[in-house]
N, CA, C and O of each residue as an XYZ file, in Angstrom:
696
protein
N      -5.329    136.253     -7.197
C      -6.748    136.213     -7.451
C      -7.455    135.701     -6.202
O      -7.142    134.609     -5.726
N      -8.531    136.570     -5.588
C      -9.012    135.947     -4.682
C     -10.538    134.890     -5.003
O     -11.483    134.847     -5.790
N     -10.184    134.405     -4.228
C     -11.217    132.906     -4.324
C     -12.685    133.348     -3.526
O     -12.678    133.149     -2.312
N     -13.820    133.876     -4.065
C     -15.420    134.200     -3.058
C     -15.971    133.440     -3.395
O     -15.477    132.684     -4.232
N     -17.318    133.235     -2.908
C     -18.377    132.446     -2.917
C     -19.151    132.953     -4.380
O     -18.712    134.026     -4.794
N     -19.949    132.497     -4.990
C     -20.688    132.756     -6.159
C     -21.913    131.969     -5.621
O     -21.995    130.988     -4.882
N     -22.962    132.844     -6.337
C     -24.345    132.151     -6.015
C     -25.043    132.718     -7.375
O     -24.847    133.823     -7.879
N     -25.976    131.604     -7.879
C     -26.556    131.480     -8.891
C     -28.217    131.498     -8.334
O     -28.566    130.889     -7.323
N     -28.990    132.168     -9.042
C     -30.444    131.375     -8.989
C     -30.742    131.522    -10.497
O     -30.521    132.398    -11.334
N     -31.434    130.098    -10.505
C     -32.094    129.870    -11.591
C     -32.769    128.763    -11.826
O     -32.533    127.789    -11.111
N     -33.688    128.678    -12.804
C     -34.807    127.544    -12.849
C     -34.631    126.804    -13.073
O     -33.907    126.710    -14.065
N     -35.103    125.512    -12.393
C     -34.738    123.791    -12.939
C     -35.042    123.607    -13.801
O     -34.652    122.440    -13.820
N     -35.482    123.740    -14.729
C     -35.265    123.722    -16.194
C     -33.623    124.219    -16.817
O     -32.878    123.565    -17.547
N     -33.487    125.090    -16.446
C     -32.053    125.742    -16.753
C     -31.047    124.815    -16.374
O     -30.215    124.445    -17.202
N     -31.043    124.501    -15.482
C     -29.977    122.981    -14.321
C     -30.156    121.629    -15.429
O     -29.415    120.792    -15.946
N     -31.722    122.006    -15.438
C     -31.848    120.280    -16.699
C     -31.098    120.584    -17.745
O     -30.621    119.536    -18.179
N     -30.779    121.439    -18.326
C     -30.343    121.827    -19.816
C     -28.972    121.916    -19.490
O     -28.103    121.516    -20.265
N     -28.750    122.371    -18.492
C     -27.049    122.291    -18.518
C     -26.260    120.871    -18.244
O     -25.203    120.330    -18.567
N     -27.485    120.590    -17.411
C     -26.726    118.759    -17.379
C     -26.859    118.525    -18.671
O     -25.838    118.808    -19.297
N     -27.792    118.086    -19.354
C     -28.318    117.564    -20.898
C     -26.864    118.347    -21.664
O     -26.304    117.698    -22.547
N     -26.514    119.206    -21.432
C     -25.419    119.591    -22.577
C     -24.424    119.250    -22.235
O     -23.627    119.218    -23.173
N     -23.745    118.756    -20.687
C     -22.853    118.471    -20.617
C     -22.834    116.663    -20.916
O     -21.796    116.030    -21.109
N     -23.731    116.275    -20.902
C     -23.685    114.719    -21.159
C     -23.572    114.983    -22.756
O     -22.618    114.516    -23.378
N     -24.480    115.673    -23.335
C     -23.676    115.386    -25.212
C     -22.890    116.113    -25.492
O     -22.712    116.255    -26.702
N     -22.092    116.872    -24.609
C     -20.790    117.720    -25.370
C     -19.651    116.815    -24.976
O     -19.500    116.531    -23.788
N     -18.781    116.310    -25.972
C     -17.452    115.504    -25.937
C     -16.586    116.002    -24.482
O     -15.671    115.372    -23.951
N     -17.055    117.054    -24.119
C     -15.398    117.634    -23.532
C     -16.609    117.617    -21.992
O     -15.984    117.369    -20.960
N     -17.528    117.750    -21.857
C     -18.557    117.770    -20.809
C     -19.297    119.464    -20.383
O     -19.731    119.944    -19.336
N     -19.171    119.909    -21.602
C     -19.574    121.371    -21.297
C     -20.552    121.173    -20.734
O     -20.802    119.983    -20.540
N     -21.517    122.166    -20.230
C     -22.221    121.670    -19.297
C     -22.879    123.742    -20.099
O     -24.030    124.067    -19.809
N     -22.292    124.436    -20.687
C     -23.014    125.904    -21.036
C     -23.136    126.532    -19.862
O     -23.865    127.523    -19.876
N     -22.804    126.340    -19.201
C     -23.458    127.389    -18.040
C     -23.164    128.744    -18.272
O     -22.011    129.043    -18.585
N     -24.127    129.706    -18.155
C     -23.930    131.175    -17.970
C     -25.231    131.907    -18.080
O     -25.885    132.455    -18.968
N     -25.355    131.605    -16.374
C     -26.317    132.295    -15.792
C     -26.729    134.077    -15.599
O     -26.035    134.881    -14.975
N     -27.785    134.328    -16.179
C     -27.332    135.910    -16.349
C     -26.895    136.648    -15.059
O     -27.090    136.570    -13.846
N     -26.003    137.623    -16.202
C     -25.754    138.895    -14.736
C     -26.438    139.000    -13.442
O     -25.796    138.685    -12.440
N     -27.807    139.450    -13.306
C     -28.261    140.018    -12.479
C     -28.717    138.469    -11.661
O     -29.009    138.516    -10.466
N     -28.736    137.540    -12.185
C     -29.038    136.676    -10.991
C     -28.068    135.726    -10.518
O     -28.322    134.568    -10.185
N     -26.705    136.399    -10.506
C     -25.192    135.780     -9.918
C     -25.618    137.105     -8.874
O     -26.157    138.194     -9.073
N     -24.960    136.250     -7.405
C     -24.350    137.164     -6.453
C     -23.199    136.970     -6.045
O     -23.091    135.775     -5.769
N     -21.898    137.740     -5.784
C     -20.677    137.482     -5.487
C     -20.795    137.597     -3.838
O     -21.363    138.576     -3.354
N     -20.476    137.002     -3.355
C     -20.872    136.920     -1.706
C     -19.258    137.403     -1.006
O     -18.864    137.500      0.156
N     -18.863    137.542     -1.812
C     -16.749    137.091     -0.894
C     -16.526    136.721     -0.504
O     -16.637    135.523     -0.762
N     -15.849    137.130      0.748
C     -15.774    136.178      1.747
C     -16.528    136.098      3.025
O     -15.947    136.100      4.110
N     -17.772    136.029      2.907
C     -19.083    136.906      3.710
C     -19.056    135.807      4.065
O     -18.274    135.734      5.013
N     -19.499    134.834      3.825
C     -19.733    132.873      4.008
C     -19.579    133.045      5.711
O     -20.585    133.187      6.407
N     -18.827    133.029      6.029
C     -18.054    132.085      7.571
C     -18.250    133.657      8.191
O     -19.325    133.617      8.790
N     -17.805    134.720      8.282
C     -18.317    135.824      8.988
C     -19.581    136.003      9.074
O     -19.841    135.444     10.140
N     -20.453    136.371      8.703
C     -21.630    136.167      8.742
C     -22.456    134.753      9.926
O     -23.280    134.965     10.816
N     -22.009    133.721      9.608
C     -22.128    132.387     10.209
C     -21.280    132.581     11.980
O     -21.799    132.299     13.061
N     -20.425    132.923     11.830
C     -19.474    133.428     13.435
C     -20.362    134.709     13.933
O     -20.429    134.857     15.153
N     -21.047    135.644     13.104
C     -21.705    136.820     13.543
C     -22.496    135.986     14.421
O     -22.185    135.945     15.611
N     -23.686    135.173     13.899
C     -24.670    134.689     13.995
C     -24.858    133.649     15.665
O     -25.667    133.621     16.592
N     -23.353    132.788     15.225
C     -22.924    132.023     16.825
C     -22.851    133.128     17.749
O     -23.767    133.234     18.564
N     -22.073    133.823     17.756
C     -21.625    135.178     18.455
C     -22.613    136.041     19.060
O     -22.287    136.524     20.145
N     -23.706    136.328     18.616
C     -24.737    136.941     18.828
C     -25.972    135.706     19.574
O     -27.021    136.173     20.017
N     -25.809    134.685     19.626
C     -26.547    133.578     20.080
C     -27.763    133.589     19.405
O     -28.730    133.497     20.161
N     -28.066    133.688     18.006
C     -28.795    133.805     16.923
C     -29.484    131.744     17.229
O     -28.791    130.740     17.391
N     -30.927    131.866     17.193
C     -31.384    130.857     17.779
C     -31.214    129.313     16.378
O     -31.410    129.498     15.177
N     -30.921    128.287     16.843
C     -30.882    127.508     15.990
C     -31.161    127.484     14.406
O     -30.446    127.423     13.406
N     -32.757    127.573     14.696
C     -33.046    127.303     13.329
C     -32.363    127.740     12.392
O     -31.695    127.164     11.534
N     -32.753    129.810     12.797
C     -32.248    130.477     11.759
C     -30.443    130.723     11.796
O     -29.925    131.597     11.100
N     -29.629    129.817     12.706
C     -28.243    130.208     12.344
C     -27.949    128.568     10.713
O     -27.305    128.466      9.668
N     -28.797    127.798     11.438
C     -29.249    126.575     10.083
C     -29.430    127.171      9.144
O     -28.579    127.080      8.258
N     -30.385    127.871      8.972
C     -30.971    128.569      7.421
C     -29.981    129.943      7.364
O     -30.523    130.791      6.655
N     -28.655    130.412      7.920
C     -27.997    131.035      7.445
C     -26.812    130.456      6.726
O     -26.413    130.913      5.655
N     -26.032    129.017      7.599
C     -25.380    128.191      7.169
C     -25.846    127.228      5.674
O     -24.993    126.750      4.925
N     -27.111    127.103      5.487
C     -27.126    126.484      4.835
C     -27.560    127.431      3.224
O     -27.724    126.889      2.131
N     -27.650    128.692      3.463
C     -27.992    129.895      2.486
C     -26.043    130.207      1.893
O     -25.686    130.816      0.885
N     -25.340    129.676      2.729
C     -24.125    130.439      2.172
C     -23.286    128.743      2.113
O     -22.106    128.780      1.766
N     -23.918    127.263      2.457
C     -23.228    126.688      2.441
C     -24.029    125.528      0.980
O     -23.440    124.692      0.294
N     -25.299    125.878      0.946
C     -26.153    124.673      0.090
C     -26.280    123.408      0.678
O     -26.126    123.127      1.866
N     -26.643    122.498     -0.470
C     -26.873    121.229      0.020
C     -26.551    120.599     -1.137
O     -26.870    120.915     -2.283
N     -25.597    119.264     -0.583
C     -25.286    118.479     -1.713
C     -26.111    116.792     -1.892
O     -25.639    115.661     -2.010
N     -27.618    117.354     -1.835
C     -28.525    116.433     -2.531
C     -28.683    116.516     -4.143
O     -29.314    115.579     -4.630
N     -28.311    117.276     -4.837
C     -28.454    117.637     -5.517
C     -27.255    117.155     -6.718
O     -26.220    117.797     -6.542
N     -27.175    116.302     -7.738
C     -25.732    116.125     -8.081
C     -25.174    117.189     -9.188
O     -25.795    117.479    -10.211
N     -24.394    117.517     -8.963
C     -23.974    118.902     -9.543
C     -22.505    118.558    -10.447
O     -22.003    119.216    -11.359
N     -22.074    117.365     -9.862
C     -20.883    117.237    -10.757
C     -20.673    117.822    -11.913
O     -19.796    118.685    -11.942
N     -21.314    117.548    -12.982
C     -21.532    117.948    -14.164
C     -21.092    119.343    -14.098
O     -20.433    119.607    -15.103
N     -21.183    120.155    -13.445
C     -20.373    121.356    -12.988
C     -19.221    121.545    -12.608
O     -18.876    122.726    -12.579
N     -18.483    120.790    -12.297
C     -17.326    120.907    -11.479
C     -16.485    119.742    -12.679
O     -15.858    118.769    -12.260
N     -16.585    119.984    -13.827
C     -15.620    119.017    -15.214
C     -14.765    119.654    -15.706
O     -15.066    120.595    -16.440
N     -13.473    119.336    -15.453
C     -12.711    120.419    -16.418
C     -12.942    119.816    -17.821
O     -13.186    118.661    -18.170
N     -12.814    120.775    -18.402
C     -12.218    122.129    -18.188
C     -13.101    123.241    -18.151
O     -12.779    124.393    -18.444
N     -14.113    122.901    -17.819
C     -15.452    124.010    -17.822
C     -15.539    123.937    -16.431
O     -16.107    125.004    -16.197
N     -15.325    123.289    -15.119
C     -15.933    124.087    -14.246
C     -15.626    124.675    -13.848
O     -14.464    125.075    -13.921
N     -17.058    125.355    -12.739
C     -17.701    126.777    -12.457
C     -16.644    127.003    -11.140
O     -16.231    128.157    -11.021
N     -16.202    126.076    -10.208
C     -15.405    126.302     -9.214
C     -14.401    125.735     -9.322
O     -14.479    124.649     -8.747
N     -13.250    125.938     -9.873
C     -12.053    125.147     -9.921
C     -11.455    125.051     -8.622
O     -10.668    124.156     -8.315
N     -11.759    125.805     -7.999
C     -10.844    126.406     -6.802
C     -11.095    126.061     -5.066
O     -10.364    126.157     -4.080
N     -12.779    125.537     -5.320
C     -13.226    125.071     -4.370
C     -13.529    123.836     -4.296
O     -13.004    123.090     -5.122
N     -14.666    123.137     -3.065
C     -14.993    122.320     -3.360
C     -16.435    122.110     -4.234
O     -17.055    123.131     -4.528
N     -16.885    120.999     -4.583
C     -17.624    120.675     -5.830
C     -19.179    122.099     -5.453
O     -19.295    122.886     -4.513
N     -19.876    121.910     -6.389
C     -21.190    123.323     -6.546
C     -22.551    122.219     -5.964
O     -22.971    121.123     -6.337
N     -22.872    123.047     -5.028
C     -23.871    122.569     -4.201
C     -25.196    123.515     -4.620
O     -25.188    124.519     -5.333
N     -26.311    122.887     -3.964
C     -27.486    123.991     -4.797
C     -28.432    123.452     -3.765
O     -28.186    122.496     -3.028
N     -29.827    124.341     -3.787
C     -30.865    124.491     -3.026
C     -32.239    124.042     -4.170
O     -32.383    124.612     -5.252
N     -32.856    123.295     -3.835
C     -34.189    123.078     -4.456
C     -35.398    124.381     -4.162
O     -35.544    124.805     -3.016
N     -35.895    124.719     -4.867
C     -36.976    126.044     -5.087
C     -37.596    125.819     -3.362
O     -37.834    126.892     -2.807
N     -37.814    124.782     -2.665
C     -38.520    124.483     -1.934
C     -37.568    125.059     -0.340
O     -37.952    125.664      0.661
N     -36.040    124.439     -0.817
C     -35.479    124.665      0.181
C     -35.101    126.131      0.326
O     -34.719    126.569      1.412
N     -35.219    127.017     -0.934
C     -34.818    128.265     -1.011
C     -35.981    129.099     -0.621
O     -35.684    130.189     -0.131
N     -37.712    128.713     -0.777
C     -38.046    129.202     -0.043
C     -38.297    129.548      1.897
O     -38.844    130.422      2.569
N     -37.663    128.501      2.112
C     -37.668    128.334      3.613
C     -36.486    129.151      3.986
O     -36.713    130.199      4.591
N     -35.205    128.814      3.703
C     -34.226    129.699      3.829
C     -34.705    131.204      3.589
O     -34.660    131.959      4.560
N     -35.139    131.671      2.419
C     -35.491    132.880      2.895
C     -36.420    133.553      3.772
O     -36.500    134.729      4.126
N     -37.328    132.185      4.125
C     -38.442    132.997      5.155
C     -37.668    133.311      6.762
O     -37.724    134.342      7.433
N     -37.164    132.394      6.969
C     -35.757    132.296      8.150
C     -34.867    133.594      7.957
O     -34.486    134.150      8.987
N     -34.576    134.016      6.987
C     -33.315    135.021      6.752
C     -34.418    136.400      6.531
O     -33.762    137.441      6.527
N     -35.608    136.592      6.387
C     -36.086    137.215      6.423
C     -36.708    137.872      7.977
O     -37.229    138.955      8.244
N     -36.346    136.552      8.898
C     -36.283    136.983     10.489
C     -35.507    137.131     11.154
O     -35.629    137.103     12.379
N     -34.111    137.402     10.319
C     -33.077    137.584     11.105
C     -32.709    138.943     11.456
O     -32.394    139.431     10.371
N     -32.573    139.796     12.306
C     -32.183    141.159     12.711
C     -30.988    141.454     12.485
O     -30.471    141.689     13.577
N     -30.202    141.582     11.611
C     -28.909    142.360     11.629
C     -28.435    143.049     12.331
O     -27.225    143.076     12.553
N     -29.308    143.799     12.869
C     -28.551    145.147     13.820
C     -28.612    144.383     14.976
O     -27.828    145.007     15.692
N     -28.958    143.582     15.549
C     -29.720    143.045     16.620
C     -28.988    142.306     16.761
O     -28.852    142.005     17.947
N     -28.065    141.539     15.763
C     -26.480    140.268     16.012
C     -25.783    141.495     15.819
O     -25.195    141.625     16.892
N     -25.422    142.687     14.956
C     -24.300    143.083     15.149
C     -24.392    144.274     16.702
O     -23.507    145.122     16.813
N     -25.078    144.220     17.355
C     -25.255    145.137     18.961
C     -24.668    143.797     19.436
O     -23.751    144.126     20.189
N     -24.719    142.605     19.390
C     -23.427    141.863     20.507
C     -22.195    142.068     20.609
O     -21.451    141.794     21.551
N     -21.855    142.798     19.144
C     -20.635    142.880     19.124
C     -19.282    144.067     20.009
O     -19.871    145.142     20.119
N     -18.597    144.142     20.293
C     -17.838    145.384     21.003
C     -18.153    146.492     19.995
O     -18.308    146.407     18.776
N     -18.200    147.388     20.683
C     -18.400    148.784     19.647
C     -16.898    149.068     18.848
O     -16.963    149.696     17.792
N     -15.708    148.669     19.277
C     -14.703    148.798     18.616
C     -14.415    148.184     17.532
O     -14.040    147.023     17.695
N     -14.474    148.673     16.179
C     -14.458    147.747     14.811
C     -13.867    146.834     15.039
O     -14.351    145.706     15.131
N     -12.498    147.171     15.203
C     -10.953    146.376     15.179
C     -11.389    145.350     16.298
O     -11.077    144.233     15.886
N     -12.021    145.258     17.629
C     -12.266    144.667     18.669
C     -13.655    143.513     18.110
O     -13.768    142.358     18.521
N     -14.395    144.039     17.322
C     -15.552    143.609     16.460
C     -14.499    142.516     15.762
O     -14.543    141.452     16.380
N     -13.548    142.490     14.619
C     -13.191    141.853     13.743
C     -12.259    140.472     14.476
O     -12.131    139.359     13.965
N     -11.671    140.946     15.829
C     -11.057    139.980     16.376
C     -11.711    139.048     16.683
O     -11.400    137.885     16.424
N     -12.606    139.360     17.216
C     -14.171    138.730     17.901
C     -14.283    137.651     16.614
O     -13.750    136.542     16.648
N     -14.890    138.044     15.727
C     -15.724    137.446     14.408
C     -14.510    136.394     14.189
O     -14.840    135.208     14.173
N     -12.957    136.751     13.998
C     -11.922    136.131     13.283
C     -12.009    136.665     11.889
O     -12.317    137.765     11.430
N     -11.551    135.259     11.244
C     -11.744    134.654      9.957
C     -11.017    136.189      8.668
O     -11.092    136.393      7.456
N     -10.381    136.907      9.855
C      -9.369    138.151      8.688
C     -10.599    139.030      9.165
O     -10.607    139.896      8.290
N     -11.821    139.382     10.173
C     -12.405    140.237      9.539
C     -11.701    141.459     10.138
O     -11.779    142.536      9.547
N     -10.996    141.337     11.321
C     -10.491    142.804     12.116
C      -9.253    143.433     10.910
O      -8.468    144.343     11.174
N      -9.325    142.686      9.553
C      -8.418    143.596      8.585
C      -9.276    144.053      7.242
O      -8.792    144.275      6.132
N     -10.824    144.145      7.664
C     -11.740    144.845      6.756
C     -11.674    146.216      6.811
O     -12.012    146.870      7.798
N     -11.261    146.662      5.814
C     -11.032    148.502      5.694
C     -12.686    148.906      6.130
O     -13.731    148.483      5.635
N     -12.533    149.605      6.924
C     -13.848    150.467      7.386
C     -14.600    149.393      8.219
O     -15.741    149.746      8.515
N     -14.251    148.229      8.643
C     -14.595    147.484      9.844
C     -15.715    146.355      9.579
O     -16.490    146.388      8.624
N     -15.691    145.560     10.362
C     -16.822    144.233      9.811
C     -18.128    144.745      9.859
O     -18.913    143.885      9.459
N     -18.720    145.851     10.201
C     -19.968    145.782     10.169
C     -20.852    146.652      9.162
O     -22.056    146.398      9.148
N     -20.409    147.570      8.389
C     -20.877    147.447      7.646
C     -20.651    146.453      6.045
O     -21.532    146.122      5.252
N     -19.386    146.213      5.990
C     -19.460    144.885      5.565
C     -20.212    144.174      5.548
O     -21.009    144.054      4.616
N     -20.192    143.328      6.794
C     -21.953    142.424      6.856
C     -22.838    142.560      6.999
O     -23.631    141.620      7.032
N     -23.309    144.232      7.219
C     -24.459    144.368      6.844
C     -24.712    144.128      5.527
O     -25.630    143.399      5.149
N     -23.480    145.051      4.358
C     -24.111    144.762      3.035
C     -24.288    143.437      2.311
O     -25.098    143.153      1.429
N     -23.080    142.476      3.043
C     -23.379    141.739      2.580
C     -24.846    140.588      2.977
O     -25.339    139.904      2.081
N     -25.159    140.563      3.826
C     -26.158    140.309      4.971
C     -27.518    140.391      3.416
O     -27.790    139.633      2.485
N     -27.993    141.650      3.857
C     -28.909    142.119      3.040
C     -28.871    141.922      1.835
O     -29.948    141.569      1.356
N     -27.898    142.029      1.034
C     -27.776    141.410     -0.911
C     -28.274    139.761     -0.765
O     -28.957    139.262     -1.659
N     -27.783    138.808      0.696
C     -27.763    137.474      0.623
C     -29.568    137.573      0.737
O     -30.450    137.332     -0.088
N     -29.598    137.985      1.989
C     -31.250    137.892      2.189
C     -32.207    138.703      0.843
O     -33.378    138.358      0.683
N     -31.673    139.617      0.071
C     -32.340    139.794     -0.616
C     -32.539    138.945     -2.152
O     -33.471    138.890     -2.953
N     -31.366    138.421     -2.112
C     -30.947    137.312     -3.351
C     -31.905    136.018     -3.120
O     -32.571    135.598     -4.067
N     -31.956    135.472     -2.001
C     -32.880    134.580     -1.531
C     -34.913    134.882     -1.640
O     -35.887    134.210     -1.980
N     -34.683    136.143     -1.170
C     -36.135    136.657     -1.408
C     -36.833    136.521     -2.789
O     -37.924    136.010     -3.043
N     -35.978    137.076     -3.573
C     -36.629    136.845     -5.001
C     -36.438    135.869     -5.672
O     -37.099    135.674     -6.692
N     -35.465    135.009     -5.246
C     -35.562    133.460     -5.632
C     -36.639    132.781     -5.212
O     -37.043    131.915     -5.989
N     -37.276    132.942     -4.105
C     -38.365    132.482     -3.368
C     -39.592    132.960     -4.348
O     -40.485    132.375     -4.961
N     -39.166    134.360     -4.178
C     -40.869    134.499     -5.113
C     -40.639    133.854     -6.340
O     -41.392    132.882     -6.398
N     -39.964    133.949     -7.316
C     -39.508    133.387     -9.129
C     -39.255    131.393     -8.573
O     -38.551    130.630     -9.234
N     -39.764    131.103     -7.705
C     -39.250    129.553     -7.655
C     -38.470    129.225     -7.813
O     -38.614    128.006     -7.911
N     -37.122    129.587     -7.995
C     -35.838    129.450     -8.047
C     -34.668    128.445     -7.661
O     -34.425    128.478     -6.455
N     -34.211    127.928     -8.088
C     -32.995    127.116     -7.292
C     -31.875    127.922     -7.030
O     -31.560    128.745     -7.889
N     -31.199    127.830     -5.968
C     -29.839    128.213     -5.727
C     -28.545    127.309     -6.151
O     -28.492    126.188     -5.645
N     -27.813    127.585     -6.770
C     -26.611    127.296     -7.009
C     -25.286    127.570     -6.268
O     -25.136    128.763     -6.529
N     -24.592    127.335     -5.768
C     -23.352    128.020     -4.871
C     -22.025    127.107     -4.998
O     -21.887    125.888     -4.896
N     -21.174    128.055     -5.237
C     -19.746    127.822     -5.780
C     -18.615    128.874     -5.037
O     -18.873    130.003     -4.620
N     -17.559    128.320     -5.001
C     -16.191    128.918     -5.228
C     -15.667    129.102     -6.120
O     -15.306    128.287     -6.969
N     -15.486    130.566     -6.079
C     -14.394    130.593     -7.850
C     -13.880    132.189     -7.384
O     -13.118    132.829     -8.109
């Protein structure tokens, strides 16, 4: 079973209610089950994406607001998530999340990032592309770049409409 990134958005209200259920459920359920369409499975996009970004000399801020779009922030206490036998990431470390505030900034940042524009640093040779990046990508069937493009664009677009709906981000391993 492979282990990807998971990303949640959803409203602090929703976060309040799942803590609140895991403090009165005996076992620490916590309910979570965030609908379909606002989970994104990221894979293993996390750290490629982030090496694209160094690699391409992608300017501070926004390699920050890419790291911190696929890494979160643990201001937020999330434990209550991570209880067996209900938690959401068994496999990783504990579920980190973004405040509506921080998710809109992250996406205004990821909304200036050029994709094509980090992946033109790269060698035109896929296989030469994936060595470059690391992290397994020179053994992506059909090569790292469109890979991170798609994944690139689902992240920046997952962020976008969290931004507009006020949203919190959630982010896990599982």
């Amino acid at each position: 079973m492979a282990v990807t990134q998971q990303l949640a958005r959803i409203p602090a209200v929703y976060l309040a209610a799942c803590r609140q259920s895991a403090s009165a459920s005996p076992d620490g359920d916590p309910r979570w089950d965030p609908p379909t369409p606002d989970v994104l499975d990221l894979d293993w996009a996390p750290a490629l994406l982030v090496r694209l970004g160094e690699l391409s000399g992608l300017d501070e801020a926004r390699l920050d607001a890419l790291r911190q779009a696929t890494d979160g922030d643990t201001s937020l206490d999330l434990g209550f998530l991570n209880t067996h036998p209900h938690a959401i990431g068994p496999f990783g470390p504990v579920p980190t999340a973004l405040t509506s505030a921080q998710v809109a900034r992250v996406s205004e940042l990821l909304e200036q990032i050029d994709i094509h524009a980090l992946q033109a640093a790269l060698p035109t040779d896929e296989r030469e592309a994936g060595y470059l990046i690391g992290h397994g990508a020179d053994h992506i069937i059909g090569g790292p770049r469109e890979y991170l493009l798609e994944h690139f664009n689902a992240l920046r677009d997952f962020y976008l409409d969290a931004a507009k709906r006020h949203l919190l981000i959630v982010l896990w391993w599982d």
